[in-house]
C-alpha positions in Angstrom: -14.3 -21.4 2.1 -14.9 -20.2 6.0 -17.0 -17.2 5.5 -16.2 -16.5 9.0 -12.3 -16.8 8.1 -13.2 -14.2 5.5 -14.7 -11.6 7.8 -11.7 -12.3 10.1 -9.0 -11.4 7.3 -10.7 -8.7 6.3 -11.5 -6.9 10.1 -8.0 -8.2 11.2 -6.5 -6.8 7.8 -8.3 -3.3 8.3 -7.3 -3.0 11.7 -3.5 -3.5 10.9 -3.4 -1.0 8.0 -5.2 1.8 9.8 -2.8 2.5 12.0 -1.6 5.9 10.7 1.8 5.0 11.4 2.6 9.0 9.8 0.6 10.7 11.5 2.1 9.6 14.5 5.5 9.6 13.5 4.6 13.5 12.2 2.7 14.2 15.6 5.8 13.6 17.4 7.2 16.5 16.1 4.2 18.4 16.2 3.0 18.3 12.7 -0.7 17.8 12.1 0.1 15.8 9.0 -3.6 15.5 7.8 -3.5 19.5 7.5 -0.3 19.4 5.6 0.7 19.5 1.4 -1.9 16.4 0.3 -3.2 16.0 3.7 -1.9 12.0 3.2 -0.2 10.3 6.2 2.1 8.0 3.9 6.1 8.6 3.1 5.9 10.8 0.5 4.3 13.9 2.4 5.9 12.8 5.7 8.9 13.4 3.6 7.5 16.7 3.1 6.5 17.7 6.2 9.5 16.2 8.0 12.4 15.6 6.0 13.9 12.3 3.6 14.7 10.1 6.7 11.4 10.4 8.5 9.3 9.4 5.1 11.8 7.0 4.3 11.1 5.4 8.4 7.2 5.7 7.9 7.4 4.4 4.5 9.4 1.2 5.8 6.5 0.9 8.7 3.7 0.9 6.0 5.6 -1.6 4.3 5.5 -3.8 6.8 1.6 -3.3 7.7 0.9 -4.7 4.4 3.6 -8.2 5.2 2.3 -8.4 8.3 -1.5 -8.7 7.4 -1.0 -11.1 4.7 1.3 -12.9 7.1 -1.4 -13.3 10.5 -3.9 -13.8 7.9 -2.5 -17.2 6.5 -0.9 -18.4 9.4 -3.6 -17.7 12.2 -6.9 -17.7 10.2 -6.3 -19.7 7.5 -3.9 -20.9 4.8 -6.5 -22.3 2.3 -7.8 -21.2 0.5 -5.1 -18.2 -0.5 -8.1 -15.5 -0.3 -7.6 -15.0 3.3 -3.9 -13.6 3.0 -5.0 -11.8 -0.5 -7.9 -10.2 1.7 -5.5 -9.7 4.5 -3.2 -7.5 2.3 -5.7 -5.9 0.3 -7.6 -4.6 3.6 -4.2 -3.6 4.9 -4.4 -1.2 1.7 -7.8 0.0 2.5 -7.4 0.9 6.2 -4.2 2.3 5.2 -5.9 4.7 3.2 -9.0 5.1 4.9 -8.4 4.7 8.3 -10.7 3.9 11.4 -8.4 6.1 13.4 -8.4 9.0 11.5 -12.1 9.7 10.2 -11.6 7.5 6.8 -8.5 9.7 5.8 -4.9 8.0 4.9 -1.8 7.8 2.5 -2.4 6.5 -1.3 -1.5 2.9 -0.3 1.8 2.5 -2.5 4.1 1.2 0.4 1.5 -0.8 2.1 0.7 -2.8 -1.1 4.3 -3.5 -1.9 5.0 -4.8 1.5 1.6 -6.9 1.0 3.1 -8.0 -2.5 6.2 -9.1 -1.0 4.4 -11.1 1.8 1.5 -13.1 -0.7 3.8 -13.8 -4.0 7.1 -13.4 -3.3 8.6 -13.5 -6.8 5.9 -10.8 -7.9 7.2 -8.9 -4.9 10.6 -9.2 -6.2 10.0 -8.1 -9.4 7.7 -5.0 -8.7 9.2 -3.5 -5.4 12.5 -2.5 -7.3 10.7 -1.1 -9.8 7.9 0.6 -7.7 11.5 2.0 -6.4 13.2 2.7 -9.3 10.4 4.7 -10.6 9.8 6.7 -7.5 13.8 7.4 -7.7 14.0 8.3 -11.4 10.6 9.5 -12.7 10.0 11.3 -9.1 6.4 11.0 -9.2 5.3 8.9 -6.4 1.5 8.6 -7.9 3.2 7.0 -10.8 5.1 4.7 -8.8 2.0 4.1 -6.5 -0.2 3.3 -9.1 2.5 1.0 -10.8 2.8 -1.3 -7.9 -1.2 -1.3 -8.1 -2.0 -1.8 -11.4 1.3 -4.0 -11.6 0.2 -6.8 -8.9 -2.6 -7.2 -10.7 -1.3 -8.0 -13.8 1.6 -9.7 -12.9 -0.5 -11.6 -10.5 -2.9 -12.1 -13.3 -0.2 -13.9 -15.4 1.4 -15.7 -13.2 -2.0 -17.8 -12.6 -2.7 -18.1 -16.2 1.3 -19.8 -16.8 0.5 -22.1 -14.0 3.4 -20.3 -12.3 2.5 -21.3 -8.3 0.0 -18.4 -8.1 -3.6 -19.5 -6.9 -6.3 -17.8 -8.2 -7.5 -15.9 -4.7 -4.5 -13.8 -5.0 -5.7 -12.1 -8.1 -8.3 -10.6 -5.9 -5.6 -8.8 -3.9 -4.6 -7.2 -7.5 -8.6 -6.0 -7.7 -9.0 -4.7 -4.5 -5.0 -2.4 -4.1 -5.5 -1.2 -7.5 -8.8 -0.5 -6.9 -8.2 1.3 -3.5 -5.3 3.0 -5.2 -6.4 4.7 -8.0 -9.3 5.7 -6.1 -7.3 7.4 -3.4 -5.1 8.8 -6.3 -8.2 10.5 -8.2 -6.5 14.2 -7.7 -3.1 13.3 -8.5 -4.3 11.6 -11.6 -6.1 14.6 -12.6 -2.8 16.7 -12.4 -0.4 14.1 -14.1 -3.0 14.6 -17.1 -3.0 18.4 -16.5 0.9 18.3 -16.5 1.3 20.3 -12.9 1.5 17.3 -10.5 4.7 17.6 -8.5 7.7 15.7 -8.1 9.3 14.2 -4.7 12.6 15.3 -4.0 15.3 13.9 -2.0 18.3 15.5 0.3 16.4 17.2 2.9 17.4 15.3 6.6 
């Protein structure tokens, strides 16, 4: 392993998911978005702030932070081992949360992690994304559904490696790390889901 490679995927990873892609989205309509509802820059309270279509847009663009980290990361620093594109990804998550740009404040990570998912084990991608989705449509809570595609790469990650099913081991530390950096970020909204008064997303508003 190329400890510089390491420090690459991890700076390069950071950079990519700290741009506040809501914030800037919600600027352009003059929205301070880090003053608004949670104060996060991710879909669910550009939604909020702005309407379905606009957290649906920013929610697509955080997405694709996450892909796009793993995706530099193993074709332009290294593709063995797989720890480079699991550290790509899982820094993605990080900056996304606690962005450079915006005084260490973010989103909750959700998006960025599935996009990151899709990008470093496809078939986990496959099977988590719809119901990272699913959950967000149905149950409405979109901590729930953020901390299920968390705590969900890790373990399907997890057991993927252990059936021997094309899954090397360094990816399991992108598992670590997002659900790590996820249910950190989510600390308040787990405290409400408990409590019984977090709130649901809803849908409709343009």
């Amino acid at each position: 392993m190329n400890y510089l490679f390491v420090v690459a995927s991890i700076v390069l990873g950071y950079l990519i998911g700290s741009v506040p892609v809501g914030y800037i989205v919600a600027k352009t309509k003059g929205i301070e978005i880090t003053s608004h509802e949670s104060g996060r820059t991710g879909g669910t309270n550009v939604s909020r702030a702005l309407g379905t279509k606009y957290g649906i847009f920013v929610g697509a663009l955080d997405i694709l932070k996450g892909a796009l980290a793993v995706w530099l990361a193993r074709h332009y620093i290294g593709a063995d081992p797989a720890i480079y594109a699991a550290l790509g990804g899982a820094f993605a998550v990080i900056g996304h949360n606690w962005s450079i740009f915006l005084g260490l404040r973010g989103g909750a990570g959700g998006a960025t992690s599935a996009g990151a998912l899709l990008a470093l084990n496809p078939l986990a991608g496959a099977i988590l994304v719809p119901l990272f989705i699913l959950i967000l449509v149905v149950v409405r809570y979109a901590s729930v559904a953020t901390m299920t595609i968390g705590l969900g790469s890790l373990a399907i990650l997890t057991l993927f490696y252990f059936i021997g099913l094309n899954t090397p081991a360094g990816q399991i530390l992108f598992g670590v790390l997002a659900s790590a950096a996820i249910l950190w970020a989510l600390r308040p909204n787990i405290k409400r889901l408990i409590q019984g008064n977090e709130r649901r997303i809803t849908f409709g508003r343009s």
